[in-house]
C-alpha positions as a Markdown table, in Angstrom:
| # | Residue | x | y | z |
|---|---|---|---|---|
| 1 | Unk | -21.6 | -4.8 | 19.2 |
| 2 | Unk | -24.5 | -5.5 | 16.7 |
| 3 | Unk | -26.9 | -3.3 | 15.3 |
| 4 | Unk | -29.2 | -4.4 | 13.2 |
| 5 | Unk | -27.5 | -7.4 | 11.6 |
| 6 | Unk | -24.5 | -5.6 | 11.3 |
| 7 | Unk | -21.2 | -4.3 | 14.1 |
| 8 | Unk | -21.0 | -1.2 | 15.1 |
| 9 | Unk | -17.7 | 0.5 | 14.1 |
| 10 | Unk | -16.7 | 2.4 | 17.5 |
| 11 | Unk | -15.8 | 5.3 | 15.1 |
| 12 | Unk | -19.2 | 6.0 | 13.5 |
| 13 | Unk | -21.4 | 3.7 | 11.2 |
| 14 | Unk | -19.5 | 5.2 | 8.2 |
| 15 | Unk | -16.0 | 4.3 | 8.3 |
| 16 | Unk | -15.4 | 7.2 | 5.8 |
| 17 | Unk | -16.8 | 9.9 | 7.9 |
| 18 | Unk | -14.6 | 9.1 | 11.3 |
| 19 | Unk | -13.1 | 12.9 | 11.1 |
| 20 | Unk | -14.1 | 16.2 | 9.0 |
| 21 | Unk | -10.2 | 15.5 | 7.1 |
| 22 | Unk | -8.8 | 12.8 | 6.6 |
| 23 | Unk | -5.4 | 13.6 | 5.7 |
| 24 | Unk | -4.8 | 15.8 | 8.5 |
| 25 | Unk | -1.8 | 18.6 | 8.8 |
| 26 | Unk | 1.3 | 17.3 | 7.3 |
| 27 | Unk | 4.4 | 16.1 | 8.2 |
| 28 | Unk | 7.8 | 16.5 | 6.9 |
| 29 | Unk | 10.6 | 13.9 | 6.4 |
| 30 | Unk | 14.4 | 14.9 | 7.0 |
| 31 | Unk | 15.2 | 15.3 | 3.5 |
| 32 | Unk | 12.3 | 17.5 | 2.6 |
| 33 | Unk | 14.1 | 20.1 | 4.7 |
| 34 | Unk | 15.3 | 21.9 | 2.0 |
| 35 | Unk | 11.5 | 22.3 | 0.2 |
| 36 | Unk | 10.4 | 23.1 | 4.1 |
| 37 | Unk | 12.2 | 26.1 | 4.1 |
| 38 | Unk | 11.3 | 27.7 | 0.9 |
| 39 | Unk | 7.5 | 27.2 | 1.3 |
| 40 | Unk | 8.2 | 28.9 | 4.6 |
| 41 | Unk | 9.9 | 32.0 | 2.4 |
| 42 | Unk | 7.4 | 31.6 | 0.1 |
| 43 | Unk | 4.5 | 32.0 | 2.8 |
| 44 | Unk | 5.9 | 34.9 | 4.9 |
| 45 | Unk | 5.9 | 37.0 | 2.2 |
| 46 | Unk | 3.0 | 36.4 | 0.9 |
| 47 | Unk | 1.8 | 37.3 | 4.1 |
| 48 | Unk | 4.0 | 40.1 | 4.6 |
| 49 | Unk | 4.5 | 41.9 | 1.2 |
| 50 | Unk | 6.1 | 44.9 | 2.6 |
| 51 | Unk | 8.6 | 42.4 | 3.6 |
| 52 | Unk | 10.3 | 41.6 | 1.0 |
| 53 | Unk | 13.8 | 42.7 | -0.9 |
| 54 | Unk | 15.1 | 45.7 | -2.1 |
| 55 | Unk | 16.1 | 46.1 | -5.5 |
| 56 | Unk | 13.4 | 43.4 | -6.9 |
| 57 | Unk | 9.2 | 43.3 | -6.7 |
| 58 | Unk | 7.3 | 41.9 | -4.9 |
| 59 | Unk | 5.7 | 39.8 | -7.7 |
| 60 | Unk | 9.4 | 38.7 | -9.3 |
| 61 | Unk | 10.5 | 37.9 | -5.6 |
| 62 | Unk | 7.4 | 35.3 | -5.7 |
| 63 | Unk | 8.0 | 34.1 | -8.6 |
| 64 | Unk | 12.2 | 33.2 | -8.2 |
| 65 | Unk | 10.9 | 31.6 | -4.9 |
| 66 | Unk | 8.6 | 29.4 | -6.4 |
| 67 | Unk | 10.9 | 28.5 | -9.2 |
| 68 | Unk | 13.5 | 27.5 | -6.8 |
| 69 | Unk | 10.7 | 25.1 | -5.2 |
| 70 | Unk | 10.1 | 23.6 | -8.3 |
| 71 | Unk | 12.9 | 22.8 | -8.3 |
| 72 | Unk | 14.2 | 21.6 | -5.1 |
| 73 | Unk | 10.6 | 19.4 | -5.1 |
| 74 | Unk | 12.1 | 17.7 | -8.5 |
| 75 | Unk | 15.3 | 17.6 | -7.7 |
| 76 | Unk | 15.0 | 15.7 | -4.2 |
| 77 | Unk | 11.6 | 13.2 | -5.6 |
| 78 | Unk | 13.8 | 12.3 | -8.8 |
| 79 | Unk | 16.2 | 10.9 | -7.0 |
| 80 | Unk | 15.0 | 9.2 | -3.7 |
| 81 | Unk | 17.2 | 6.8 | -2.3 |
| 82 | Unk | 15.5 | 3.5 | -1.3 |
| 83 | Unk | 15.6 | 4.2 | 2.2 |
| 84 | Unk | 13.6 | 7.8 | 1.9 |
| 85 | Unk | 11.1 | 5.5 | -0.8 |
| 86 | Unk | 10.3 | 3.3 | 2.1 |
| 87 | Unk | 10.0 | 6.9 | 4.4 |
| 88 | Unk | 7.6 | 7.5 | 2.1 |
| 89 | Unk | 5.9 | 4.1 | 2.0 |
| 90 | Unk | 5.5 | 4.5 | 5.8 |
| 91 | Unk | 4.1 | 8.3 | 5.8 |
| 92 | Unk | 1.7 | 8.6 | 8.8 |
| 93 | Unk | -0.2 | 11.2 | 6.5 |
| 94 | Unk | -0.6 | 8.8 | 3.0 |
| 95 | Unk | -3.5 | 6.9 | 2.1 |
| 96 | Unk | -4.7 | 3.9 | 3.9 |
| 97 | Unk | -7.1 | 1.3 | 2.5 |
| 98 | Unk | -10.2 | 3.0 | 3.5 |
| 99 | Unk | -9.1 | 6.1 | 1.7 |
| 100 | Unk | -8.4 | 5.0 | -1.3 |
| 101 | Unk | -12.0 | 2.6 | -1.2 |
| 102 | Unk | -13.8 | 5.9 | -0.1 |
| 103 | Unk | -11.7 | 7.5 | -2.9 |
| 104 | Unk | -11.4 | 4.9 | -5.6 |
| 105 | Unk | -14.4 | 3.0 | -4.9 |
| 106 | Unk | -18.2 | 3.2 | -4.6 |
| 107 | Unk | -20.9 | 1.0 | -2.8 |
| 108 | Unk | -19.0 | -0.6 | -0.5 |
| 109 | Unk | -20.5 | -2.5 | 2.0 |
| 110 | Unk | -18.1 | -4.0 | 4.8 |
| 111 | Unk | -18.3 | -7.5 | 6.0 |
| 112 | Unk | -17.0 | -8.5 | 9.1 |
| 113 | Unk | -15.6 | -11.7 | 11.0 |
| 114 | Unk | -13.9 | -15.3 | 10.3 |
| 115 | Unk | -16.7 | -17.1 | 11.2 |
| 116 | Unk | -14.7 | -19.0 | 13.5 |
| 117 | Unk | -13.1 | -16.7 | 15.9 |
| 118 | Unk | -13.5 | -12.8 | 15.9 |
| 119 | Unk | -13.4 | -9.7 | 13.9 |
| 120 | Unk | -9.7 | -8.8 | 13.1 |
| 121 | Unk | -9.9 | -4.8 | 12.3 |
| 122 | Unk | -6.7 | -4.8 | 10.7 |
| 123 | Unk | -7.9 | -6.5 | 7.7 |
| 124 | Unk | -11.1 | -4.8 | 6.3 |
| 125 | Unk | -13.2 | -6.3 | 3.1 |
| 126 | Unk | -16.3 | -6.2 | 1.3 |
| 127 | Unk | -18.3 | -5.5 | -1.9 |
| 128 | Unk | -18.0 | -2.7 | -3.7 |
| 129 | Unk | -18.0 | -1.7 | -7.1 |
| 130 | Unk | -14.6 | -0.1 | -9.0 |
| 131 | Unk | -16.5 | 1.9 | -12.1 |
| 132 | Unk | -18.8 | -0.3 | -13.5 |
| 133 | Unk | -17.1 | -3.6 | -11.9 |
| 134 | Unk | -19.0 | -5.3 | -9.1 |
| 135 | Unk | -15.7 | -6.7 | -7.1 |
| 136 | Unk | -14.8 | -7.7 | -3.4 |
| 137 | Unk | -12.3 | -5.3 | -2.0 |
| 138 | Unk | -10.0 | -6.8 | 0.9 |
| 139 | Unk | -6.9 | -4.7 | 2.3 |
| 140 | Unk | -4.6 | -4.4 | 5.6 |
| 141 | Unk | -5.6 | -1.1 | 7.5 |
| 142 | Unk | -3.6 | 1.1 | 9.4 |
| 143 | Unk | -4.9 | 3.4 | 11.6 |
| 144 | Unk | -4.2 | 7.6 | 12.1 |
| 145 | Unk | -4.0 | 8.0 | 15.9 |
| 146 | Unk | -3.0 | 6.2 | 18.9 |
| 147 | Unk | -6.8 | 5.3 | 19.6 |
| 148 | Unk | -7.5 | 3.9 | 15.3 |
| 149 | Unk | -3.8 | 2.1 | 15.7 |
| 150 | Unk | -4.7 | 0.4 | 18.6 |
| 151 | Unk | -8.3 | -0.8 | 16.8 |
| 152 | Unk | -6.2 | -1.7 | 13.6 |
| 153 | Unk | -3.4 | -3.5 | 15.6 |
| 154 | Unk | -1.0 | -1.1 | 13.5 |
| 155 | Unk | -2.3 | -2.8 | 10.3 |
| 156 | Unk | -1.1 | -6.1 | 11.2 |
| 157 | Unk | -3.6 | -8.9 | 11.0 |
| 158 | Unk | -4.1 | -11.7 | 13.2 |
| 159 | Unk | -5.1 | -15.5 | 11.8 |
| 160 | Unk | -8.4 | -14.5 | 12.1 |
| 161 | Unk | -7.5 | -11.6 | 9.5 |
| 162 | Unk | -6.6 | -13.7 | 7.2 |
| 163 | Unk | -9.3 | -16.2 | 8.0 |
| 164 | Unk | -11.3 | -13.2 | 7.0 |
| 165 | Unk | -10.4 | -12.2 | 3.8 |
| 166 | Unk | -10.6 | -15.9 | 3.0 |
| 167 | Unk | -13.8 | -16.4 | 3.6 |
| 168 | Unk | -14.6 | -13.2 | 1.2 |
| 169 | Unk | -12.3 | -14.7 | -1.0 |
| 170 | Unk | -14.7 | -17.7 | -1.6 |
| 171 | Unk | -17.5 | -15.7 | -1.3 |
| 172 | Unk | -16.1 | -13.5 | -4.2 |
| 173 | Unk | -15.2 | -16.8 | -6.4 |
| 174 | Unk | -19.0 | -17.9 | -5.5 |
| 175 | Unk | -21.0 | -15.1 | -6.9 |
| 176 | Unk | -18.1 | -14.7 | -10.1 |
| 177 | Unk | -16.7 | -11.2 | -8.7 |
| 178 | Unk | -13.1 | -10.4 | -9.0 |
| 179 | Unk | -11.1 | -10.1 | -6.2 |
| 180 | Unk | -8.9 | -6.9 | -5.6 |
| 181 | Unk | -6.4 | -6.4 | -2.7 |
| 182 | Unk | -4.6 | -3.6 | -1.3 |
| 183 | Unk | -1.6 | -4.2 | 0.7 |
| 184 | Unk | -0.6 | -2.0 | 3.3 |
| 185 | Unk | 1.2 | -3.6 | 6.1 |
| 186 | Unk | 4.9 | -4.1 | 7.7 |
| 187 | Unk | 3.7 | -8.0 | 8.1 |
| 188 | Unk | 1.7 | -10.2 | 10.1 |
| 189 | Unk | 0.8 | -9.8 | 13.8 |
| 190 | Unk | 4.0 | -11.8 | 15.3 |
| 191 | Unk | 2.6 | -12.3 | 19.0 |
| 192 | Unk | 1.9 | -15.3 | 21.2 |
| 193 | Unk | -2.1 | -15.4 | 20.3 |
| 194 | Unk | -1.0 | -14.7 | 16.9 |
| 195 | Unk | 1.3 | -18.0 | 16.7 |
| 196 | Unk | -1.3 | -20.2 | 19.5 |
| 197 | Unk | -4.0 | -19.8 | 16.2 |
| 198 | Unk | -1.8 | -20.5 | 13.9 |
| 199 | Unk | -0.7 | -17.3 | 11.8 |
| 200 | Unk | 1.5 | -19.5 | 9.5 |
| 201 | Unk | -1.2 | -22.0 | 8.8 |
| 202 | Unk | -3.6 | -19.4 | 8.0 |
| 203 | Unk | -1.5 | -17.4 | 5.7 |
| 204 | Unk | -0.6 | -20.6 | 4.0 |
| 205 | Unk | -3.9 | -21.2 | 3.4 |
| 206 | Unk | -4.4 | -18.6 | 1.5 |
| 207 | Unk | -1.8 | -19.1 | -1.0 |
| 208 | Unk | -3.0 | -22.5 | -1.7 |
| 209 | Unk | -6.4 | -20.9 | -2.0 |
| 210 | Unk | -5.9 | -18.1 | -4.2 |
| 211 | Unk | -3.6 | -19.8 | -6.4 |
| 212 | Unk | -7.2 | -21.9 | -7.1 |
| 213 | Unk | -9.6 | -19.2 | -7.1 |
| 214 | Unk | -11.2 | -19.3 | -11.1 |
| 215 | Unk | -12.2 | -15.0 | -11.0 |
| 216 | Unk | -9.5 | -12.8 | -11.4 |
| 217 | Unk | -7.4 | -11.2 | -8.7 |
| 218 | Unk | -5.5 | -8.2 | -8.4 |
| 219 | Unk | -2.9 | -6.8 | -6.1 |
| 220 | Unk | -2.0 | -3.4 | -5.0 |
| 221 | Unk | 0.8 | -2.7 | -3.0 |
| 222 | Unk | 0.3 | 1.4 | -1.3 |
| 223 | Unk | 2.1 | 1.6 | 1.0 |
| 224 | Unk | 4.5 | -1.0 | 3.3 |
| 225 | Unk | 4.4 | -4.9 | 1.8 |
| 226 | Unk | 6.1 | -6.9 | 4.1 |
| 227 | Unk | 7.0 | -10.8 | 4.3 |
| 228 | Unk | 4.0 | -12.8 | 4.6 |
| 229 | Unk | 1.6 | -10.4 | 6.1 |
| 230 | Unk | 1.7 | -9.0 | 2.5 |
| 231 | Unk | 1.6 | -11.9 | 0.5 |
| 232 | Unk | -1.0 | -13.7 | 2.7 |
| 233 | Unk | -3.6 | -11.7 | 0.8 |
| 234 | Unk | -0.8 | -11.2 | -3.0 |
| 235 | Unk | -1.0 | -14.2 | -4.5 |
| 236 | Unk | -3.1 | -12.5 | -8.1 |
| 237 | Unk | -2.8 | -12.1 | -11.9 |
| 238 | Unk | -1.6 | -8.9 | -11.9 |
| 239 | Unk | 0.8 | -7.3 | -8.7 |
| 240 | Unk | 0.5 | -3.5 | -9.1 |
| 241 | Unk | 2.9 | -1.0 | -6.6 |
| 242 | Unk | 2.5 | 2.3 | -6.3 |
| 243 | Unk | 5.9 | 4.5 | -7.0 |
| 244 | Unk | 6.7 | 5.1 | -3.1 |
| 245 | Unk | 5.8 | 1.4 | -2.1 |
| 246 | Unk | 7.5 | -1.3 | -0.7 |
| 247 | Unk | 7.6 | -5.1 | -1.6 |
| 248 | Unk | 9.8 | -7.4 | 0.8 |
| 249 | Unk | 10.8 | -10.3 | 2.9 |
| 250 | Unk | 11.8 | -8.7 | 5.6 |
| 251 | Unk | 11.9 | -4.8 | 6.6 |
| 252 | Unk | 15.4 | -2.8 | 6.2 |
| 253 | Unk | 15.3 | -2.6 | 10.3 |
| 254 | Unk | 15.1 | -6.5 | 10.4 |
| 255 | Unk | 17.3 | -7.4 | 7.7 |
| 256 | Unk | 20.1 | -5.0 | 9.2 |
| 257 | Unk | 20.0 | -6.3 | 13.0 |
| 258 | Unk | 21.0 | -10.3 | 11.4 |
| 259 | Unk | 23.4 | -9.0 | 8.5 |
| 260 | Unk | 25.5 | -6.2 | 10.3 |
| 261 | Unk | 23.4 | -6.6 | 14.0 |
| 262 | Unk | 22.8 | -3.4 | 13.9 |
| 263 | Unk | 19.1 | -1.8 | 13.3 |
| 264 | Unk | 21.1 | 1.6 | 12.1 |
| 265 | Unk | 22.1 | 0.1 | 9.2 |
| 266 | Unk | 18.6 | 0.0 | 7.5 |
| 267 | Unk | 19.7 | 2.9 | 4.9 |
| 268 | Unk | 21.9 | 0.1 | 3.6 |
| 269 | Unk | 20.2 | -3.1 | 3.6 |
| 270 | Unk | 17.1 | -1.1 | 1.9 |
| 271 | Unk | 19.4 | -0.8 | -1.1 |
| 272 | Unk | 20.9 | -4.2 | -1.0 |
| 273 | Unk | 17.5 | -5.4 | -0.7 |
| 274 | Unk | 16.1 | -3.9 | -3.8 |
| 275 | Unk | 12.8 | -3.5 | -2.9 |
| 276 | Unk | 11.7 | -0.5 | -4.3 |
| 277 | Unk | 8.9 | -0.2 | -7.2 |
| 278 | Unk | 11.4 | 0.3 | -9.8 |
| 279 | Unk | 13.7 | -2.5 | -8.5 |
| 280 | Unk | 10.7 | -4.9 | -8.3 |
| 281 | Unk | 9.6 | -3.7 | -11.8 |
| 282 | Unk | 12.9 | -4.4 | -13.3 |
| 283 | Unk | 13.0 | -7.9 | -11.9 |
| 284 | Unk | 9.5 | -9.2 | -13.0 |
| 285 | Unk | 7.9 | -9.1 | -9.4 |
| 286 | Unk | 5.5 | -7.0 | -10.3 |
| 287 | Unk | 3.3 | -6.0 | -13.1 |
| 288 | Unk | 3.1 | -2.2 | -13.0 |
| 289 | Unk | 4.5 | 1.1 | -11.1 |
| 290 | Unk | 1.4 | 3.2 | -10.6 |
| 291 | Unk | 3.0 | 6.8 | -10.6 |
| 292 | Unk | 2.3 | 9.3 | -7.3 |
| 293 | Unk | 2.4 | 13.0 | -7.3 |
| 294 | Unk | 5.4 | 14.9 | -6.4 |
| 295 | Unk | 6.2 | 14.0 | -3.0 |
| 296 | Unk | 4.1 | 11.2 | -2.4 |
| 297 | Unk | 0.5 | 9.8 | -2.4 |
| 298 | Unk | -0.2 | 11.9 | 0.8 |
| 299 | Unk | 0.1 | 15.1 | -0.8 |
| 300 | Unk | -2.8 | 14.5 | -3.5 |
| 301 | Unk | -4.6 | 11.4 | -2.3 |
| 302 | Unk | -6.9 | 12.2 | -5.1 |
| 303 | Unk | -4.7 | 12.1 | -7.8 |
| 304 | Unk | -3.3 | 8.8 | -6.6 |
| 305 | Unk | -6.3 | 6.8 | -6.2 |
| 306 | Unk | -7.6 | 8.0 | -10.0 |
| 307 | Unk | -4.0 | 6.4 | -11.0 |
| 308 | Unk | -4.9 | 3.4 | -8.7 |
| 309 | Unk | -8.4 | 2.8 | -10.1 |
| 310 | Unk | -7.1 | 3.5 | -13.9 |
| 311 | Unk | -4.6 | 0.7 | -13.4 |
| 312 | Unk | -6.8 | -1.7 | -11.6 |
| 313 | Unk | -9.7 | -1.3 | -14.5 |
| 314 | Unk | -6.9 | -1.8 | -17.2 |
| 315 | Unk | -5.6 | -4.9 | -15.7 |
| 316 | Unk | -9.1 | -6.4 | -15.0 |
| 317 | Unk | -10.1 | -6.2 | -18.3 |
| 318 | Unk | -6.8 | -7.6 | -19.3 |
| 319 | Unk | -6.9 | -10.4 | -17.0 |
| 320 | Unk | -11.0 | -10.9 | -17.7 |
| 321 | Unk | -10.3 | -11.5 | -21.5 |
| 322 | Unk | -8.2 | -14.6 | -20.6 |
| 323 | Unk | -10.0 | -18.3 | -20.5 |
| 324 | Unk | -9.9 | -19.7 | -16.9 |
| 325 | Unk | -7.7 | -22.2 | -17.9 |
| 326 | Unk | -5.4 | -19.8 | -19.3 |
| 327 | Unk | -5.5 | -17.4 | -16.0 |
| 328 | Unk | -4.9 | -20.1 | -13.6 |
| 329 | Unk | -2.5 | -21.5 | -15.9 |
| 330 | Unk | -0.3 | -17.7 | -15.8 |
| 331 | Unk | -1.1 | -17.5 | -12.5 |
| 332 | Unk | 0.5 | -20.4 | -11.0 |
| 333 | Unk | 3.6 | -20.2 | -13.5 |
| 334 | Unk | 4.1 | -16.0 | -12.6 |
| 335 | Unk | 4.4 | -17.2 | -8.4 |
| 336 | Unk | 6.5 | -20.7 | -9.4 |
| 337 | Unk | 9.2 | -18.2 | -11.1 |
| 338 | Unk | 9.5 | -16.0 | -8.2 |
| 339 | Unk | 12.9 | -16.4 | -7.0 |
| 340 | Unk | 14.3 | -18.1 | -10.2 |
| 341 | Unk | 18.0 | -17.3 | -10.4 |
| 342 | Unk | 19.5 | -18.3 | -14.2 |
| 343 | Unk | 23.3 | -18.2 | -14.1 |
| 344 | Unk | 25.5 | -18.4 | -17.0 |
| 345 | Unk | 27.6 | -22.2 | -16.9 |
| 346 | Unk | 30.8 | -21.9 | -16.2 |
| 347 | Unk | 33.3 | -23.1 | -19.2 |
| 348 | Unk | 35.2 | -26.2 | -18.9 |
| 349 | Unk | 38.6 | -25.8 | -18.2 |
C-alpha cells in the first residue's frame, strides 16, 4: 500500500519504533548454563539478603558471586568453539540490520522495490548518513517474531532483493555516495519462484556490477553470511565481520549432511570449515574483526554498533583517499585472490 508517495510498512511508518524494546527478554545458549546459574545466585540474594550464608556477609557473599561470574563469562567467551561462534551469529536476540541503522546511523530514508517486480522485505536499503558521510545503506533483514519472519522471509532475499539493492547501488554510484552493506543472512531464498526469476542471474549481476561501481563500498558481516545470499550484496573494498559472525559457502548443517550425511555433525564441519572471524582474518578474507561485548552483540547492541560505525568511518576514509583507478584496481585483485591456494613444489627425485 501507498501513502503519499511512499509504502506503508505494516508495522508502523517508522521501522524503528515497531515495539517499545527491541531487544526483548533474553535467551540463553547451552553453554551459557554455567553463567545462567550464577546470575540466578547472584539475583536471589540480592533479593533475599537474609538468605544468604553463615559464616560470611552479606556484602562479601555478593561480591565472591560476582567474581566467580566474571569469570565464568571470560572463561566460556575466550574460548568459543566455532560451532557456539555461529550460535552466536544466529542469536534470535542480536542485532539486525535495522538496529544497527537505528543505532549506527541517522537520516535514513528507505527506498523500496526493483522496479521490475515487487518489494522484497528481506533486503532493506536507503540513504542515510554514517557521522558526517552521506552513504546508501543496503542489508539482509531478519525478522523478531513469527509475524516480522514471515514479512522478512527469514532474511532471505528473493531476485527481486537483489534487483533491489542494485538499483540503489547505481543510484549510490550516480549521486557519488558510498555504498555500505550489512550482511545478515543464511543465503538466498532457494524456492521455486525464487529459481523461475532467476536468483542466480540476479546475484551474478551484482558481482559484475559492484566490481564496476567507481564510489567506495564496504561490507559488514553481523551476523550469519552464507553462500551467495551473502556475497550477492559483498563484493567491496573493505569486508569487515564482527567477532561472533559467520562468513561461508555453505552452512555447518549443509556441509555435514553431503560430507558425513548426517546434519548432527555440524559441530564438526563448522571447524573444518574455518569460518569464524578469526579464521577468515587469518586467511585474508576479510579486512577487520570488529570486537563484541562479552557474550555477544545482543547483550550491548549499543556498544556494538559504536564499534561498527568506528570501523566503517576508518575504512571509508581509507578507501576515499585512493584514486578510482587505484580502488577499482585493489578491488578486483582482493576478489580474483579469493580462493588462491600456493603450494610448495615438490623436489625432483
Amino acid at each position: 500500500m501507498l501513502v503519499a508517495g511512499r509504502r506503508e510498512d505494516p508495522y508502523g511508518s517508522d521501522p524503528f519504533q515497531r515495539r517499545p524494546e527491541p531487544f526483548p527478554m533474553k535467551h540463553y545458549l547451552d553453554f551459557e548454563k554455567p553463567i545462567i546459574e550464577l546470575q540466578r545466585k547472584l539475583q536471589e540474594l540480592k533479593q533475599h539478603p537474609d538468605q544468604h550464608s553463615l559464616g560470611i556477609s552479606w556484602e562479601e557473599e555478593i561480591q565472591q558471586l560476582e567474581r566467580k561470574l566474571e569469570e565464568a563469562q571470560q572463561q566460556i567467551y575466550s574460548n568459543l568453539t566455532p560451532w557456539q561462534r555461529v550460535q552466536l551469529a544466529r542469536h534470535p536476540k542480536r542485532p539486525f540490520t535495522l538496529d544497527y541503522i537505528r543505532l549506527a546511523f541517522s537520516e535514513f530514508e528507505e527506498l523500496h522495490g526493483d522496479r521490475q517486480f515487487s518489494d522484497d522485505r528481506a533486503m532493506v536499503g536507503g540513504f542515510a548518513r554514517l557521522g558526517d558521510e552521506k552513504v546508501v545503506v543496503i542489508g539482509t533483514q531478519k525478522g523478531r517474531d513469527t509475524k516480522e519472519n514471515i514479512l522478512r522471509n527469514f532474511g532471505a532475499a528473493h531476485p527481486e532483493g537483489y534487483r533491489k539493492a542494485l538499483r540503489l547501488m547505481r543510484l549510490a554510484d550516480k549521486f557519488g555516495l558510498p555504498i555500505i552493506t550489512l550482511i545478515d543472512t543464511a543465503g538466498a531464498y532457494p524456492g521455486i519462484g525464487s529459481e523461475e526469476r532467476h536468483i542466480g542471474e540476479a546475484i551474478a549481476v551484482n558481482l559484475r556490477e559492484m566490481m564496476l561501481f567507481q564510489v567506495p563500498i564496504l561490507a559488514a558481516v553481523i551476523g550469519e553470511g552464507g553462500s551467495g545470499g551473502a556475497l550477492g550484496i559483498g563484493v567491496a573494498d573493505r569486508v569487515l565481520i564482527l567477532e561472533n559472525a559467520y562468513y561461508s559457502v555453505i552452512s555447518p548443517e549443509g556441509c555435514a549432511a553431503i560430507l558425513w550425511k548426517d546434519r548432527a555433525a555440524a559441530p564438526k564441519a563448522a571447524a573444518a570449515l574455518r569460518i569464524t572471524a578469526t579464521d577468515l582474518h587469518q586467511l585474508g578474507l576479510v579486512d577487520e574483526v570488529i570486537p563484541e561485548p562479552h557474550g555477544g552483540a545482543h547483550n550491548n547492541p549499543a556498544t556494538t554498533a559504536a564499534n561498527v560505525k568506528a570501523s566503517l568511518l576508518k575504512h571509508l576514509a581509507e578507501a576515499r583517499a585512493q584514486s578510482v583507478t587505484d580502488r577499482l584496481a585493489r578491488r578486483y585483485a582482493k576478489f580474483r585472490a579469493l580462493g588462491r591456494v600456493s603450494e610448495p613444489m615438490a623436489k625432483a627425485a
